[in-house]
C-alpha positions as CSV (number, residue, x, y, z in Angstrom):
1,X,-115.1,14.4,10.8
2,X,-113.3,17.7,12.5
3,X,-110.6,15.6,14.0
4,X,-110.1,13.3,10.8
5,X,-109.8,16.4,8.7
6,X,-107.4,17.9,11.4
7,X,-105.2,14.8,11.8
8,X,-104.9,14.4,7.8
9,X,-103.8,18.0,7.5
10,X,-101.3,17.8,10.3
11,X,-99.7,14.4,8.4
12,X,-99.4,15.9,5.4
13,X,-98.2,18.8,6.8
14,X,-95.4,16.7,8.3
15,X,-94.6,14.8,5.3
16,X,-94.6,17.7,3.6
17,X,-91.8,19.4,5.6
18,X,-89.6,16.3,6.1
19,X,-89.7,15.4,2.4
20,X,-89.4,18.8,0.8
21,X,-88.5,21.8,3.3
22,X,-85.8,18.6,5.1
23,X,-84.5,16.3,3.3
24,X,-84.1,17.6,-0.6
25,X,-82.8,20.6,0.5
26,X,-79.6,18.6,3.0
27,X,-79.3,16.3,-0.3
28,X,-78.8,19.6,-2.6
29,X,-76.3,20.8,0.1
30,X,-74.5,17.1,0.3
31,X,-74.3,17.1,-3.8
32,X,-72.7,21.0,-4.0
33,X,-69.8,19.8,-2.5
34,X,-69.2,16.9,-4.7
35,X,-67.5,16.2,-8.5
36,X,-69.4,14.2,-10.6
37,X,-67.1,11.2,-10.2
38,X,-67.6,11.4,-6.1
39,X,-71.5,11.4,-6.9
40,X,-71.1,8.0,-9.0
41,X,-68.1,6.6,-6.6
42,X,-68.4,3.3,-4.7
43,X,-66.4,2.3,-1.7
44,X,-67.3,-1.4,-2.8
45,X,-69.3,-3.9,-5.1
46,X,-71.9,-3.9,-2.3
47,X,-72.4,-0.2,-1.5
48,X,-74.0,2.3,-3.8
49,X,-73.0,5.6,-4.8
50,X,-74.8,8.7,-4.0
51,X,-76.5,8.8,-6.9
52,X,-77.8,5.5,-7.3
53,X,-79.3,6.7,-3.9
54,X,-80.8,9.6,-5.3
55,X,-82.2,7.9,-8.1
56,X,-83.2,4.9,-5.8
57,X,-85.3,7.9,-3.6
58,X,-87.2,8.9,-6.8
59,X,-88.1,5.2,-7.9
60,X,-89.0,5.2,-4.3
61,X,-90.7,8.4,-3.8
62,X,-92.9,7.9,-7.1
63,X,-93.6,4.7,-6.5
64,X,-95.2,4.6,-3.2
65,X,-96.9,8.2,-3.5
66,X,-97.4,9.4,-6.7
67,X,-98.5,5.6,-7.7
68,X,-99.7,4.2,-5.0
69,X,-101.7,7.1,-3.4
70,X,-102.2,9.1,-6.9
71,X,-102.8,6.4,-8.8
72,X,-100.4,7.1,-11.4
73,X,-99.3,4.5,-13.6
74,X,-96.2,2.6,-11.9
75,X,-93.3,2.0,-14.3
76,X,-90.5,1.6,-11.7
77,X,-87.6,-1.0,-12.6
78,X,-86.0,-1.0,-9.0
79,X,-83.1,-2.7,-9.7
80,X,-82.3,-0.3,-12.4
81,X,-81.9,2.2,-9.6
82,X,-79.0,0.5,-8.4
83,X,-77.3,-0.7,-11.2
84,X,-76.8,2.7,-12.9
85,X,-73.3,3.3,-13.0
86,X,-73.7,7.3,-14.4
87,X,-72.7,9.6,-14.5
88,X,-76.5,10.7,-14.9
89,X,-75.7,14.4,-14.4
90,X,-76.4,15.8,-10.9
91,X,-78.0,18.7,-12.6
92,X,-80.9,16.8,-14.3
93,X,-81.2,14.2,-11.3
94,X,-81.9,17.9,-9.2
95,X,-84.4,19.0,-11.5
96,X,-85.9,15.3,-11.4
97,X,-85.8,15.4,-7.7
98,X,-87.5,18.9,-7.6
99,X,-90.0,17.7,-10.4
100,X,-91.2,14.8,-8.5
101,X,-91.2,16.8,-5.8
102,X,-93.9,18.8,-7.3
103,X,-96.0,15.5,-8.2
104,X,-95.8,14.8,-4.5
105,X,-97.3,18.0,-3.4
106,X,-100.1,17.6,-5.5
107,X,-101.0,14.3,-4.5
108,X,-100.6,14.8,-0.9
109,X,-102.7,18.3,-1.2
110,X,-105.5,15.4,-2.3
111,X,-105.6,13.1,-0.2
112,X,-108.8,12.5,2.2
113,X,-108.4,11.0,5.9
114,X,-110.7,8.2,4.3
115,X,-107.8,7.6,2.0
116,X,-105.2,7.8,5.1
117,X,-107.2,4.2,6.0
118,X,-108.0,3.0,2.7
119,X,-105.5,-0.2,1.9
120,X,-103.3,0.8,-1.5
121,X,-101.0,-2.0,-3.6
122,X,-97.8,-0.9,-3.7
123,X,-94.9,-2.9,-5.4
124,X,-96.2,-6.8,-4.0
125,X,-97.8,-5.0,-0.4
126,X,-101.0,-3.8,0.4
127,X,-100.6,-0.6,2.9
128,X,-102.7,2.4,4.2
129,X,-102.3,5.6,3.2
130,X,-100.8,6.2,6.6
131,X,-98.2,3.5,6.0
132,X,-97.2,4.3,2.9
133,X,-96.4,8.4,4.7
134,X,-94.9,6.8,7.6
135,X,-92.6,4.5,5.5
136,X,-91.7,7.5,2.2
137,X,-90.4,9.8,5.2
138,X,-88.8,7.0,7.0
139,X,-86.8,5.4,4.0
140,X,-86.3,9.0,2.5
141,X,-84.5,10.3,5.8
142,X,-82.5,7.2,5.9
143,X,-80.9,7.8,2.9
144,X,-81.0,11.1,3.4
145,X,-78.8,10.5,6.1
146,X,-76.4,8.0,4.3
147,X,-75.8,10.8,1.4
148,X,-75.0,12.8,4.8
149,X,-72.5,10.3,6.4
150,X,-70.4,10.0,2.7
151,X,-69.8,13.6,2.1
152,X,-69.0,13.9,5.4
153,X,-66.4,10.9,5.0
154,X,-65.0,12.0,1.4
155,X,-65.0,15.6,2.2
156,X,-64.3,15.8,6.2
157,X,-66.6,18.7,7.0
158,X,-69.8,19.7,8.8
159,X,-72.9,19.7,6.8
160,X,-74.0,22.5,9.3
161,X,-77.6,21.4,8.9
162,X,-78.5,23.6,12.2
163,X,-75.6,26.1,12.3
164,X,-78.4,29.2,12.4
165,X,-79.9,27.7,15.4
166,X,-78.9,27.2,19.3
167,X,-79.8,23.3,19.8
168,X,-78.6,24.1,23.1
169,X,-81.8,23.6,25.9
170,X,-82.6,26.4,27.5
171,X,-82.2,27.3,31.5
172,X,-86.4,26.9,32.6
């Protein structure tokens, strides 16, 4: 049971710092640099803007952790995500972002290692606890990064996500 309990902290550990101390914070730094009608723009009929991203992450986000592992009630309407237009201000989508965020904590801060193995429905899929982790940091980064890659394109500079630190490997 020592290494269960071990393993489960060091997951949610991980999720935890990925999700909230990684990825929120670069998409707070992304949308400070933008106007409200390059948060809502689309290059195309087939590409969404940066906010139907962000509200496309909390649909996401809720769904799969705060409903599937919390066992809140799921009221998602995914294609809703996407077919926002906006603007929905970037203020109030923050302080969504941040709220959620909160849920998240909570339910992570619950979970057992017996529920890390337990199957959960989620949307028309049955997943593990470990799953559904594994897949919220993996679909949250890669949006994370797409939000990245448009600022960076509509506003030519560098994010400077690691600008304090010296990625840079050392003589051994």
């Amino acid at each position: 049971m020592f290494y269960e309990q071990q393993f489960r902290d060091a997951l949610v550990a991980e999720t935890k710092r990925r999700l909230i101390e990684e990825s929120v914070p670069r998409i707070k730094k992304c949308l400070a640099q933008l106007s409200e009608p390059e948060v809502w723009y689309r290059p195309n009929d087939n590409s969404n803007s940066i906010g139907n991203l962000i509200l496309h992450l909390c649909g996401n986000v809720r769904q799969w952790i705060v409903s599937g592992l919390g066992k809140s009630p799921d009221h998602r309407i995914r294609q809703a995500e996407f077919d926002e237009r906006g603007p929905v201000p970037v203020q109030k989508m923050m302080e969504d972002l941040d709220a959620l965020m909160v849920e998240v904590n909570a339910v992570l801060d619950r979970l057992t290692p017996e529920d890390l193995l337990k199957m959960h429905p989620v949307q028309v899929f049955e997943e593990s606890g470990l799953s559904i982790l594994v897949h919220v940091v993996e679909h949250f980064s890669y949006h994370t990064g797409q939000i990245t890659y448009a600022v960076k394109a509509m506003k030519d500079l560098d994010t400077g996500y690691y600008s304090q630190l010296n990625l840079e490997r050392p003589d051994f």
